[in-house]
mmCIF file of the N, C-alpha and C atoms, coordinates in Angstrom:
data_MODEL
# 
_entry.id   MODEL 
# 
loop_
_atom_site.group_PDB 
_atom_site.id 
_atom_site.type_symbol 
_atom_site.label_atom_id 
_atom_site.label_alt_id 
_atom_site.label_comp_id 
_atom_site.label_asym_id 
_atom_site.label_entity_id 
_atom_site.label_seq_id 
_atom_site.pdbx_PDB_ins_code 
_atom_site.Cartn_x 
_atom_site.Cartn_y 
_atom_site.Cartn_z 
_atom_site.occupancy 
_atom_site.B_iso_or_equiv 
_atom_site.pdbx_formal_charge 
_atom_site.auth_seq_id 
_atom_site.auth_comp_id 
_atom_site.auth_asym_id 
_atom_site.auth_atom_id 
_atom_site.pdbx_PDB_model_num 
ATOM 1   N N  . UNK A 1 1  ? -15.479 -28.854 -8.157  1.00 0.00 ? 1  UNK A N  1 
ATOM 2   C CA . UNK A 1 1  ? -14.232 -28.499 -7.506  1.00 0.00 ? 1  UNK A CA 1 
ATOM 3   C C  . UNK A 1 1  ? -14.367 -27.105 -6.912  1.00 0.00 ? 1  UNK A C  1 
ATOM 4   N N  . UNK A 1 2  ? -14.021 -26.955 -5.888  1.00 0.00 ? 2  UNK A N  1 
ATOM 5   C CA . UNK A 1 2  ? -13.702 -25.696 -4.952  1.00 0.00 ? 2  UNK A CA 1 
ATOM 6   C C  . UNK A 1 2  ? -12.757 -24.336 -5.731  1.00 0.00 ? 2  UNK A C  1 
ATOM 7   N N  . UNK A 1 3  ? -13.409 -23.340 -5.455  1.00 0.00 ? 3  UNK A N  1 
ATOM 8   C CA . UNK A 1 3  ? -12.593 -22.391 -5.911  1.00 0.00 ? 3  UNK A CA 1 
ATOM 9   C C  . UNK A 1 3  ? -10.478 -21.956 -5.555  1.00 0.00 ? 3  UNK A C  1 
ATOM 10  N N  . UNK A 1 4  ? -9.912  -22.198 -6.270  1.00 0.00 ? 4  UNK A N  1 
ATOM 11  C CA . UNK A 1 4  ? -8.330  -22.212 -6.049  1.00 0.00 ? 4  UNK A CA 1 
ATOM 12  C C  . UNK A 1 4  ? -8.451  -21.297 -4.545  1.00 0.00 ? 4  UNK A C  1 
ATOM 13  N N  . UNK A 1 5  ? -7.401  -21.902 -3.621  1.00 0.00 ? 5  UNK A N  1 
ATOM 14  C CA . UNK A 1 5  ? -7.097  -21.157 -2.870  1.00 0.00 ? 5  UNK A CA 1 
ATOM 15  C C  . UNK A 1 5  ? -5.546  -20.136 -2.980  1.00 0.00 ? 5  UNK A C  1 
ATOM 16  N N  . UNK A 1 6  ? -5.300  -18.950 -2.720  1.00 0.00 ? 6  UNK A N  1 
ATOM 17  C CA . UNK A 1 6  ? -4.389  -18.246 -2.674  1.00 0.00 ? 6  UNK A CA 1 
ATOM 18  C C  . UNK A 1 6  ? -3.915  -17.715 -1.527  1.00 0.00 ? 6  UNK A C  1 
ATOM 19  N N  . UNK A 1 7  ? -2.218  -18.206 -1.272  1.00 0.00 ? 7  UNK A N  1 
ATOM 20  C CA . UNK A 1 7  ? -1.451  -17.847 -0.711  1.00 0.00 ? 7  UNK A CA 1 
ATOM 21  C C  . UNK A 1 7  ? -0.516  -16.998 -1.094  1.00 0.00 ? 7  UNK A C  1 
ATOM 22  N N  . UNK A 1 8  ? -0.952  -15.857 -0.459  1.00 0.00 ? 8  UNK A N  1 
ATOM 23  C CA . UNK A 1 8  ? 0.070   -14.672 -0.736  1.00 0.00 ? 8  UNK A CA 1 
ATOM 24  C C  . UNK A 1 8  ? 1.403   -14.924 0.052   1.00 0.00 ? 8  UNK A C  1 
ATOM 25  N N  . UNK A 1 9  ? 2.698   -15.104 -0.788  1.00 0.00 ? 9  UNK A N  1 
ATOM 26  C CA . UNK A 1 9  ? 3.780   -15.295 0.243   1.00 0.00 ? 9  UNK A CA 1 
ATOM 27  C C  . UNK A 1 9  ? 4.918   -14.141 0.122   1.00 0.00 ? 9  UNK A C  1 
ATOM 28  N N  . UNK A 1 10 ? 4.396   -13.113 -1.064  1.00 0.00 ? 10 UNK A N  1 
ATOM 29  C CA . UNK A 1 10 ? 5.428   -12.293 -1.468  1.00 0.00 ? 10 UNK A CA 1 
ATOM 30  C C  . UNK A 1 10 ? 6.045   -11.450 -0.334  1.00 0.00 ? 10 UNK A C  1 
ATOM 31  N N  . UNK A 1 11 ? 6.071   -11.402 1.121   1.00 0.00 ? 11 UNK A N  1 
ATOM 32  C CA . UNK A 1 11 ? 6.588   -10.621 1.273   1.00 0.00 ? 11 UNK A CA 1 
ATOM 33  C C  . UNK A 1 11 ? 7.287   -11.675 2.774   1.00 0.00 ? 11 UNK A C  1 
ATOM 34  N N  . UNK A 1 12 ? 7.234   -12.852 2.126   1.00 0.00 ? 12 UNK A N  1 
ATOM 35  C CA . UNK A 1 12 ? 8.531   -13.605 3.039   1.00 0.00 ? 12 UNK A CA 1 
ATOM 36  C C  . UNK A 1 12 ? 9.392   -14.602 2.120   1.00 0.00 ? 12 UNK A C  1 
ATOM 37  N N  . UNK A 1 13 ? 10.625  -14.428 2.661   1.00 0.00 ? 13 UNK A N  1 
ATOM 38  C CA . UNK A 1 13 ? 11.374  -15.213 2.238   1.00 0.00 ? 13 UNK A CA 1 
ATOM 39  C C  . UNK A 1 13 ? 11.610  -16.583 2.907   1.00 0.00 ? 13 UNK A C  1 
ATOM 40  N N  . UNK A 1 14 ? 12.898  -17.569 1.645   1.00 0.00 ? 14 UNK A N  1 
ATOM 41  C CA . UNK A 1 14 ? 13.255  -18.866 2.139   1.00 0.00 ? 14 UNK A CA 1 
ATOM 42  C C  . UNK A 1 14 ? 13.320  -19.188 3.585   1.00 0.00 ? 14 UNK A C  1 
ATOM 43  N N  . UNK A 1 15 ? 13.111  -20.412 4.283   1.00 0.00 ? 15 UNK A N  1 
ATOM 44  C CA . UNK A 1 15 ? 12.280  -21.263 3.751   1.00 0.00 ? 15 UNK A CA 1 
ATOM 45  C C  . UNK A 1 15 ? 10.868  -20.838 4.083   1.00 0.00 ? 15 UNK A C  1 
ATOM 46  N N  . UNK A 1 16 ? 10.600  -19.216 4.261   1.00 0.00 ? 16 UNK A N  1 
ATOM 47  C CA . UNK A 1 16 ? 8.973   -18.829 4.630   1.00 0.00 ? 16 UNK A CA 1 
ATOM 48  C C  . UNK A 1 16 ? 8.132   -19.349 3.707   1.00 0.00 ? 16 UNK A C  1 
ATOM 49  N N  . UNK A 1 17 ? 8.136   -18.856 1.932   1.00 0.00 ? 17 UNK A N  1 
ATOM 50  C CA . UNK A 1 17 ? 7.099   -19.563 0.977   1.00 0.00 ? 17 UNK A CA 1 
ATOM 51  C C  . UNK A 1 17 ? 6.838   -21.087 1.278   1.00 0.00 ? 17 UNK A C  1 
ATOM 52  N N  . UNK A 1 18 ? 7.934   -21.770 1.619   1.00 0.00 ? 18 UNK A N  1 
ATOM 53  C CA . UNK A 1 18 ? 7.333   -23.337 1.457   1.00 0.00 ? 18 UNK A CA 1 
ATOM 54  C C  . UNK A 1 18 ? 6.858   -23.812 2.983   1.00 0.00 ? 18 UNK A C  1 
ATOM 55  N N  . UNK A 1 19 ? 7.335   -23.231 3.592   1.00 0.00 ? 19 UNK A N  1 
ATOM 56  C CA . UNK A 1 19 ? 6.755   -23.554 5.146   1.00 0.00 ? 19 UNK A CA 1 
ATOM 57  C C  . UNK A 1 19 ? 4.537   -22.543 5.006   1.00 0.00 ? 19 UNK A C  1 
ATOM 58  N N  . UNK A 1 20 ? 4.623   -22.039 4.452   1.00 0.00 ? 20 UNK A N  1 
ATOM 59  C CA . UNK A 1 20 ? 3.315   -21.211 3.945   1.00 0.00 ? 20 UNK A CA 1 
ATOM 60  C C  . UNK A 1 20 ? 2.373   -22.408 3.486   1.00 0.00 ? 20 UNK A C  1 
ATOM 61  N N  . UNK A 1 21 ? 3.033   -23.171 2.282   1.00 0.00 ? 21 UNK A N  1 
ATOM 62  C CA . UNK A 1 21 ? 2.530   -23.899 1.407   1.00 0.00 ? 21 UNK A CA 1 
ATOM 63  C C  . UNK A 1 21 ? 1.629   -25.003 2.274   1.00 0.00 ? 21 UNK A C  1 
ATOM 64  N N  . UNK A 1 22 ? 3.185   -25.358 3.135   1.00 0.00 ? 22 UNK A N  1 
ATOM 65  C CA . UNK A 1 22 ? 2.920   -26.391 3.892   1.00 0.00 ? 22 UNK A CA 1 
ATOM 66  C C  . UNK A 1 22 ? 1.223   -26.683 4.627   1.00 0.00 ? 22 UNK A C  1 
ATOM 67  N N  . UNK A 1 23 ? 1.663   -25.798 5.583   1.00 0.00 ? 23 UNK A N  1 
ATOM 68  C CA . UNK A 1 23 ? 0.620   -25.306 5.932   1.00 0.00 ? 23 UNK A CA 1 
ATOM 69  C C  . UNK A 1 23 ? -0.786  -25.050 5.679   1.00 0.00 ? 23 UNK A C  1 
ATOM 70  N N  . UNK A 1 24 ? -0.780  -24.344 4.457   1.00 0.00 ? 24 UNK A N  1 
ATOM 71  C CA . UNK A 1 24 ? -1.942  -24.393 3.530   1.00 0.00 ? 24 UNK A CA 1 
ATOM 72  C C  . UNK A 1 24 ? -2.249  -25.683 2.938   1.00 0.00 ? 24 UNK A C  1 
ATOM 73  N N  . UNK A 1 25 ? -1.716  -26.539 2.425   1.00 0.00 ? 25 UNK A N  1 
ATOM 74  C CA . UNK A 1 25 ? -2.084  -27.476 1.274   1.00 0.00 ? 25 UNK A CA 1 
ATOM 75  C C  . UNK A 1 25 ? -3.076  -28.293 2.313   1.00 0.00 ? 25 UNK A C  1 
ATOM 76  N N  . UNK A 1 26 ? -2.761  -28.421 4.028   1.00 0.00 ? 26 UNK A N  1 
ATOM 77  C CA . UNK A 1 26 ? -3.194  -29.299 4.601   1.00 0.00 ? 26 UNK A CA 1 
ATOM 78  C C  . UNK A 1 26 ? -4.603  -28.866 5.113   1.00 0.00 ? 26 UNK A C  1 
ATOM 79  N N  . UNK A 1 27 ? -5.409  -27.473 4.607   1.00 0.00 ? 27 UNK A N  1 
ATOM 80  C CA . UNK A 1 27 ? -6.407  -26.572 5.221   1.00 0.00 ? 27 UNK A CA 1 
ATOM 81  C C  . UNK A 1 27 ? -7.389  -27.112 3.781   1.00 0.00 ? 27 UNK A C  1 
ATOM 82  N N  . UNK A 1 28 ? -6.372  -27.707 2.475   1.00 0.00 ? 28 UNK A N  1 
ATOM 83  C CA . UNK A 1 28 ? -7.448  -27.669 1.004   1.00 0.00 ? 28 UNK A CA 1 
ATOM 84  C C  . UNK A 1 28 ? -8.071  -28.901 1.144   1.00 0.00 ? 28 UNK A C  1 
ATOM 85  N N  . UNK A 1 29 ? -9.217  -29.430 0.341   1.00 0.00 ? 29 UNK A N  1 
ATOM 86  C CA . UNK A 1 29 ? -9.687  -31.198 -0.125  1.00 0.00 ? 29 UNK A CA 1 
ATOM 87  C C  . UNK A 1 29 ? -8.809  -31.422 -0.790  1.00 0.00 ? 29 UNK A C  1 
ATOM 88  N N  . UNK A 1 30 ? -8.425  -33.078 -1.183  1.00 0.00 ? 30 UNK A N  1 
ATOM 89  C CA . UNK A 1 30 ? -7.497  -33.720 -1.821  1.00 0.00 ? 30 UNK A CA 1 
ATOM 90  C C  . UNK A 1 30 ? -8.610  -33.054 -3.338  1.00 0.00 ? 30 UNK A C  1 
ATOM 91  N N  . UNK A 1 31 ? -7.698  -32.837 -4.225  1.00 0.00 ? 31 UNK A N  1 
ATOM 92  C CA . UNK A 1 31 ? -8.473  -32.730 -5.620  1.00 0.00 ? 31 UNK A CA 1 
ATOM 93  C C  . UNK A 1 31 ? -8.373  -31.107 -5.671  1.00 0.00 ? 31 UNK A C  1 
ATOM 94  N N  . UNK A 1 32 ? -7.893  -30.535 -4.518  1.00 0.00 ? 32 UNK A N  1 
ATOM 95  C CA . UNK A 1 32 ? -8.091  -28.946 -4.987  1.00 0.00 ? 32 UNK A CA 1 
ATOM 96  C C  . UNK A 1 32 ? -6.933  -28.638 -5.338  1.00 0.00 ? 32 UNK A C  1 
ATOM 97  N N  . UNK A 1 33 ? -7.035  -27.100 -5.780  1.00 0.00 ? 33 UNK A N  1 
ATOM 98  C CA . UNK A 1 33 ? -5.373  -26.506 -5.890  1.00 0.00 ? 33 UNK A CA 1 
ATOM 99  C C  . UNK A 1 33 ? -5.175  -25.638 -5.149  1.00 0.00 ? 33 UNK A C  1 
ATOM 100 N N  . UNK A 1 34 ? -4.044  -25.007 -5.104  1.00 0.00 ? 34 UNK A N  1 
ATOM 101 C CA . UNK A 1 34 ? -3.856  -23.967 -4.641  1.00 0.00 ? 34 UNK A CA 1 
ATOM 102 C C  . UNK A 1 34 ? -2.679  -22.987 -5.463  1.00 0.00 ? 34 UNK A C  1 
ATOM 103 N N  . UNK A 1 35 ? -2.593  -21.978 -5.318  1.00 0.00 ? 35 UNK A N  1 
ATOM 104 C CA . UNK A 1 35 ? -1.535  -21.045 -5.636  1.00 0.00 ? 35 UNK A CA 1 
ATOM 105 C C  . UNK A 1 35 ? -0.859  -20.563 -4.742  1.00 0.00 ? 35 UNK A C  1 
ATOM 106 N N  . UNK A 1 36 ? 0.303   -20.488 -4.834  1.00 0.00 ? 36 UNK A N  1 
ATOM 107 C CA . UNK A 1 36 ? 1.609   -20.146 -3.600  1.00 0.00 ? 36 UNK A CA 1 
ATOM 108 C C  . UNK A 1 36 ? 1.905   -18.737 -4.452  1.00 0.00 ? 36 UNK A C  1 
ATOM 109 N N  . UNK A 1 37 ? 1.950   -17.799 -4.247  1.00 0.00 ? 37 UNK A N  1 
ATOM 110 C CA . UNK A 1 37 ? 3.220   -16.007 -4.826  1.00 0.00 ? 37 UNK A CA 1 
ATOM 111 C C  . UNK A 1 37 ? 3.435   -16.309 -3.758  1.00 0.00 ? 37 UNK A C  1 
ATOM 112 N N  . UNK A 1 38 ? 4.858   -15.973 -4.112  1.00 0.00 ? 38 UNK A N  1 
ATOM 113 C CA . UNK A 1 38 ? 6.144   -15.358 -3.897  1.00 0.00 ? 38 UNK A CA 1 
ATOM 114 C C  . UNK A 1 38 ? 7.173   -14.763 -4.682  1.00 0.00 ? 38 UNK A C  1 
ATOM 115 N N  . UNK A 1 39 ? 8.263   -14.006 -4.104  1.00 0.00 ? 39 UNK A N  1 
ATOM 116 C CA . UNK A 1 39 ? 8.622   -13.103 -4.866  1.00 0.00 ? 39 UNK A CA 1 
ATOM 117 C C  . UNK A 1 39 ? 10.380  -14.100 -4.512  1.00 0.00 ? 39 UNK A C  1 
ATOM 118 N N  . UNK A 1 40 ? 10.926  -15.100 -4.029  1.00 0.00 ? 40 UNK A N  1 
ATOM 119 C CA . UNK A 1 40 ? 11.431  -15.870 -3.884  1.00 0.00 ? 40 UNK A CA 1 
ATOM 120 C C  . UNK A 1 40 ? 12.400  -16.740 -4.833  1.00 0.00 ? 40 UNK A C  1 
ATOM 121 N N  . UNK A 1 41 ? 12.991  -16.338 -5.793  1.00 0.00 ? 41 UNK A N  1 
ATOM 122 C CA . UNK A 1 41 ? 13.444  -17.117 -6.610  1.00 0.00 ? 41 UNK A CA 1 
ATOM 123 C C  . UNK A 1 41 ? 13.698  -18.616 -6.021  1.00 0.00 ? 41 UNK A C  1 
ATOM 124 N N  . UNK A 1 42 ? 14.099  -19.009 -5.353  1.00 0.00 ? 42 UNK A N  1 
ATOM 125 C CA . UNK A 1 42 ? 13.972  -20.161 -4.820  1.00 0.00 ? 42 UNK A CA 1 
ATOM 126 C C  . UNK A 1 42 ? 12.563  -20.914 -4.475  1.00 0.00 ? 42 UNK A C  1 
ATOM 127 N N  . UNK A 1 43 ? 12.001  -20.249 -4.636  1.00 0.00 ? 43 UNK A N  1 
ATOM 128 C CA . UNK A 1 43 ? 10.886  -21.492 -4.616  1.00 0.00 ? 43 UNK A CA 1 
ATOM 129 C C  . UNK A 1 43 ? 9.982   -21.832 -5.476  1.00 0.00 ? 43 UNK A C  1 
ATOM 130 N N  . UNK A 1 44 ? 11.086  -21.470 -7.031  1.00 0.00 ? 44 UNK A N  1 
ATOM 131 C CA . UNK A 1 44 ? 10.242  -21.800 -8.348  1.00 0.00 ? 44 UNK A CA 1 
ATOM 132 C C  . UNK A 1 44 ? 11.202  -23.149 -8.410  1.00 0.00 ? 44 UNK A C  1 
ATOM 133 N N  . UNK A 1 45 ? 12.555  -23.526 -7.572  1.00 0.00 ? 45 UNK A N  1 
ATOM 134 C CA . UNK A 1 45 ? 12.967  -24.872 -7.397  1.00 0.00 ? 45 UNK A CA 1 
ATOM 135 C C  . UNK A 1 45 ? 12.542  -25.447 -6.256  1.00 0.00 ? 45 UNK A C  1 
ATOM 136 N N  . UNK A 1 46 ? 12.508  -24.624 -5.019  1.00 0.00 ? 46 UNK A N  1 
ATOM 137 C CA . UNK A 1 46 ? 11.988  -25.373 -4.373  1.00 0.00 ? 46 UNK A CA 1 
ATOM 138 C C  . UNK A 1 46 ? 10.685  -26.145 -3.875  1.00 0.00 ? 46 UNK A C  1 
ATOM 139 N N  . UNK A 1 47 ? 9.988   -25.809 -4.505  1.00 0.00 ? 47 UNK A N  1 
ATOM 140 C CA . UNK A 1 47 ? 8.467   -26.079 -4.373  1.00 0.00 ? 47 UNK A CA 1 
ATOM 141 C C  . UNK A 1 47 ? 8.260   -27.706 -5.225  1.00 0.00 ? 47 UNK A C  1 
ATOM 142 N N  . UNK A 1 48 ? 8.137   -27.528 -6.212  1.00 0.00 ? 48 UNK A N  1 
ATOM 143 C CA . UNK A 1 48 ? 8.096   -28.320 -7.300  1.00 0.00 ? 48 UNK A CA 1 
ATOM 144 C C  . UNK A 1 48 ? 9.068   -29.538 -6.549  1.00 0.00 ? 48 UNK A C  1 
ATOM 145 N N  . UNK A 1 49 ? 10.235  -29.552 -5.877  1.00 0.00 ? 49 UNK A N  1 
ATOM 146 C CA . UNK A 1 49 ? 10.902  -30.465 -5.535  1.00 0.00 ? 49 UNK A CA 1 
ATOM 147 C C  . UNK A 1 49 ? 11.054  -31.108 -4.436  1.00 0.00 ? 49 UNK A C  1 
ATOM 148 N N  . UNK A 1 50 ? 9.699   -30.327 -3.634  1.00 0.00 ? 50 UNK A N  1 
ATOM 149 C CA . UNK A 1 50 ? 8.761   -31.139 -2.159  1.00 0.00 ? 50 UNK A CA 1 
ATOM 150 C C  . UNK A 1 50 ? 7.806   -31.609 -2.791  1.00 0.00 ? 50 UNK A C  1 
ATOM 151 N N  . UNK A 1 51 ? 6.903   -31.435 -3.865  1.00 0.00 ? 51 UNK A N  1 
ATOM 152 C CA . UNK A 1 51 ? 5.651   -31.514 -4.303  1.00 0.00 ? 51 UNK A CA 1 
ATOM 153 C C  . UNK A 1 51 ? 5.850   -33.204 -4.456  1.00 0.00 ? 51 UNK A C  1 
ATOM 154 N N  . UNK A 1 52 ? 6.792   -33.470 -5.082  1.00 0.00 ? 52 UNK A N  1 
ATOM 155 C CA . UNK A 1 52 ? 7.617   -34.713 -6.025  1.00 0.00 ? 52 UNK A CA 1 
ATOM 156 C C  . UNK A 1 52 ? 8.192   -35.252 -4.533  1.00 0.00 ? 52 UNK A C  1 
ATOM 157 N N  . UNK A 1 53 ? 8.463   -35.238 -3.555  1.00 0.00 ? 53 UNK A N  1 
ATOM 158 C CA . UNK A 1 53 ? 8.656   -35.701 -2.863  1.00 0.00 ? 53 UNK A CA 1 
ATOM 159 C C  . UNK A 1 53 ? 7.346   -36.531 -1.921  1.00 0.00 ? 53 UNK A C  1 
ATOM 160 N N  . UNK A 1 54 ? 6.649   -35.354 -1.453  1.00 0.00 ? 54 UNK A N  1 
ATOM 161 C CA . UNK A 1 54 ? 5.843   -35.711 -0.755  1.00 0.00 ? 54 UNK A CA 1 
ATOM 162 C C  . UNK A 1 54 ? 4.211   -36.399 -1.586  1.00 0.00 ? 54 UNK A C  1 
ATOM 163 N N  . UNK A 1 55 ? 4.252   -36.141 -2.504  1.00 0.00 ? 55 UNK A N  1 
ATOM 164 C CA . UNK A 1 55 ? 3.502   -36.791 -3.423  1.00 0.00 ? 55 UNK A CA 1 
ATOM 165 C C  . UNK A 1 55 ? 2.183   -35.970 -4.276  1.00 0.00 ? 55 UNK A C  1 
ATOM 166 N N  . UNK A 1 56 ? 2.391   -34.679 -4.118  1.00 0.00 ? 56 UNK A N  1 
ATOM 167 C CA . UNK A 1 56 ? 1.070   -34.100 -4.916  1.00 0.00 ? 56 UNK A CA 1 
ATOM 168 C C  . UNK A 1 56 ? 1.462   -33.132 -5.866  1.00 0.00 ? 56 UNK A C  1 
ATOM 169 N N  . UNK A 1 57 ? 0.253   -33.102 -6.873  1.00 0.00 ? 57 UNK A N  1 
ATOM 170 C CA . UNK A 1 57 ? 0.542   -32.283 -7.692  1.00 0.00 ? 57 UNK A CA 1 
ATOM 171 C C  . UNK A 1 57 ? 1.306   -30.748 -8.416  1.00 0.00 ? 57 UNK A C  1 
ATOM 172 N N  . UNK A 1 58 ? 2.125   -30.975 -9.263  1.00 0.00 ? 58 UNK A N  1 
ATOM 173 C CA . UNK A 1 58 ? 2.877   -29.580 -9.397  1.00 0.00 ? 58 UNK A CA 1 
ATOM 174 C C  . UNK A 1 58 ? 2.215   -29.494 -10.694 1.00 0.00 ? 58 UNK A C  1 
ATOM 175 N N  . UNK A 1 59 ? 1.193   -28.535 -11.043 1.00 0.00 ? 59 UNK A N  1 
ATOM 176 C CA . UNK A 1 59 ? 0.499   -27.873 -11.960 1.00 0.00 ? 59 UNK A CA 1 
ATOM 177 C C  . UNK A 1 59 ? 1.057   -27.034 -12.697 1.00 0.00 ? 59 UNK A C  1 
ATOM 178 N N  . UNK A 1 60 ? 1.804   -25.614 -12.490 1.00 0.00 ? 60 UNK A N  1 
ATOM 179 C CA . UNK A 1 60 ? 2.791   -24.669 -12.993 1.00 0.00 ? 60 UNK A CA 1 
ATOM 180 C C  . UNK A 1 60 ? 3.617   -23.613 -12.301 1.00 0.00 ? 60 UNK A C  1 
ATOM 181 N N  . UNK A 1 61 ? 4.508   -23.661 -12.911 1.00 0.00 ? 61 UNK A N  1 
ATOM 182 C CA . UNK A 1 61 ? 5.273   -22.257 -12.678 1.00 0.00 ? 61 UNK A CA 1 
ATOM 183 C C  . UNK A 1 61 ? 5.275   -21.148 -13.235 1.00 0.00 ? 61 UNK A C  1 
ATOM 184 N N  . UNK A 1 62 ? 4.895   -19.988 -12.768 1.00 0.00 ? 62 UNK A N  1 
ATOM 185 C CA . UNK A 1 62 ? 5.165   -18.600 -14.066 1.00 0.00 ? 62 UNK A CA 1 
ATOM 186 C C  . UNK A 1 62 ? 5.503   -17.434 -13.522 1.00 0.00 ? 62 UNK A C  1 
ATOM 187 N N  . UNK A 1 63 ? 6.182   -16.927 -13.965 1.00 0.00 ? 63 UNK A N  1 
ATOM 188 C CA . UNK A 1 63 ? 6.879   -15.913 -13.269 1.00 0.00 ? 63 UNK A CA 1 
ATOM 189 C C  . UNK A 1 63 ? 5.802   -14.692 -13.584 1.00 0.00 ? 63 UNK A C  1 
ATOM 190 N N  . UNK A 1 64 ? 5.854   -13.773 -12.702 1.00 0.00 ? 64 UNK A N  1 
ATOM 191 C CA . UNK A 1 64 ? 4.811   -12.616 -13.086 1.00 0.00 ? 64 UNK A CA 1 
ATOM 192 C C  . UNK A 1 64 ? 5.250   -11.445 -12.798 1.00 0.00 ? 64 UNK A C  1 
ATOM 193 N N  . UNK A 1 65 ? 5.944   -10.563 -13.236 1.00 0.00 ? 65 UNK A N  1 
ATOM 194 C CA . UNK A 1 65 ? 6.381   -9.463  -13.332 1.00 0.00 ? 65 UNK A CA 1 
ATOM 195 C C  . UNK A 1 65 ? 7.471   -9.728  -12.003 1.00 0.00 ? 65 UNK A C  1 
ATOM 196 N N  . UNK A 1 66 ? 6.873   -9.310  -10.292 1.00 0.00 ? 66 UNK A N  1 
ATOM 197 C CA . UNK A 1 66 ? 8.159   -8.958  -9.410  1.00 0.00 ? 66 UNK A CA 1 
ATOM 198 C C  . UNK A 1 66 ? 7.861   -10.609 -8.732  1.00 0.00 ? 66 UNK A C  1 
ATOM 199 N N  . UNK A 1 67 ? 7.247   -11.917 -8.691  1.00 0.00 ? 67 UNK A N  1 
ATOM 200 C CA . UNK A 1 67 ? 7.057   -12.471 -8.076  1.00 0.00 ? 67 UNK A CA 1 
ATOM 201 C C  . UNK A 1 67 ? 6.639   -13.899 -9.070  1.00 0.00 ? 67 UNK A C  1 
ATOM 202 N N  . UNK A 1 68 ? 7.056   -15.197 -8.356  1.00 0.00 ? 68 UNK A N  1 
ATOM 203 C CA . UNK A 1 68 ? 6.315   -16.583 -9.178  1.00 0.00 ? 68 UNK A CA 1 
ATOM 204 C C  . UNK A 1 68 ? 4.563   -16.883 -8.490  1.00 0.00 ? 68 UNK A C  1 
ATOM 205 N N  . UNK A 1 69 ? 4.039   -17.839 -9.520  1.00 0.00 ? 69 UNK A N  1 
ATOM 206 C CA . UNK A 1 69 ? 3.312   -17.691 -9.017  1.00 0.00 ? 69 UNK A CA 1 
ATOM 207 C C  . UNK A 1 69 ? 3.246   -19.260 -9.481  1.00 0.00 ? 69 UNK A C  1 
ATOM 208 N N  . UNK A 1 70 ? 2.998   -20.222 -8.797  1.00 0.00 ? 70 UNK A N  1 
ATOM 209 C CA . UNK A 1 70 ? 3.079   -21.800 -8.511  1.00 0.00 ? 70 UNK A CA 1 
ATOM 210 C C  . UNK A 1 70 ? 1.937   -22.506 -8.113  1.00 0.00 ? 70 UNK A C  1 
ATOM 211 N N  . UNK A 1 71 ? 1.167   -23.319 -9.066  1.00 0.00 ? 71 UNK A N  1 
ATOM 212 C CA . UNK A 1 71 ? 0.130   -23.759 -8.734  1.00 0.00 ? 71 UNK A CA 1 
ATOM 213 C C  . UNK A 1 71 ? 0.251   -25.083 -8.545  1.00 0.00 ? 71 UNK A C  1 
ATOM 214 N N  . UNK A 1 72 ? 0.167   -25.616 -7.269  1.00 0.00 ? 72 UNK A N  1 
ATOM 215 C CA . UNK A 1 72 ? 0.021   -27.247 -6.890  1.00 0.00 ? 72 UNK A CA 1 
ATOM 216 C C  . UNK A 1 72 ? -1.449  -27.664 -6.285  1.00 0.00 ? 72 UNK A C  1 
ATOM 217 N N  . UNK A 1 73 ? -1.832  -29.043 -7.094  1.00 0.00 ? 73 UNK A N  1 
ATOM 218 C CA . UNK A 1 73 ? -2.784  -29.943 -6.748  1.00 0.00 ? 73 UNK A CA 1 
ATOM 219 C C  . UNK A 1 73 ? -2.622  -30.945 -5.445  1.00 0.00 ? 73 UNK A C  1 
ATOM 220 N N  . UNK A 1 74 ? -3.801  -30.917 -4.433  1.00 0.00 ? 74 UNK A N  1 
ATOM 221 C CA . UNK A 1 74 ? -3.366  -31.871 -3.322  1.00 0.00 ? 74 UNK A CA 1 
ATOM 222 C C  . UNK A 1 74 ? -3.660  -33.299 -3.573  1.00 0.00 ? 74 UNK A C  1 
ATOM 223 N N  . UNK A 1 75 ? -3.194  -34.140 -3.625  1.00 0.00 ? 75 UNK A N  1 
ATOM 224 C CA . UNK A 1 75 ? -3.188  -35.286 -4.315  1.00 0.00 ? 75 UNK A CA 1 
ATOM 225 C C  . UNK A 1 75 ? -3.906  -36.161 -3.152  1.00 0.00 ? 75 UNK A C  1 
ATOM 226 N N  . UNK A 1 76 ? -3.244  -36.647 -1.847  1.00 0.00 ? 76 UNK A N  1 
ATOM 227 C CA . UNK A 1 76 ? -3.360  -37.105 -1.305  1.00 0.00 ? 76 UNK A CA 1 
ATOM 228 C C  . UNK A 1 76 ? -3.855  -36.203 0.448   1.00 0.00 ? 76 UNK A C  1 
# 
């Protein structure tokens, strides 16, 4: 497996982190992950509740001092 990719999103807001994600998840191989920061309270719900939509993995949430930090698997 490929080393995690990281998306720094902390210094945009709604809907910037998940439009970021977007974007990114479609640059990884199916089977990789990635990490989304942001500093966004909203997109420790909103993320997780496209992931489940569109069909790939939601790995974790954790908050880290000023920012979350959200790791999703590309499934498909």
């Amino acid at each position: 497996m490929s080393e995690r990719k990281v998306v720094d999103a902390r210094d945009s807001f709604c809907p910037g982190p998940l439009m970021e994600l977007i974007a990114n998840i479609r640059l990884i191989e199916v089977g990789s992950e990635l990490e989304l920061l942001s500093k966004d309270k909203g997109s420790a719900e909103e993320v997780p509740a496209w992931l489940t939509k569109v069909g790939h993995q939601h790995i974790s949430t954790e908050k880290r001092g000023d920012h979350w930090s959200i790791v999703v698997k590309r499934v498909k």
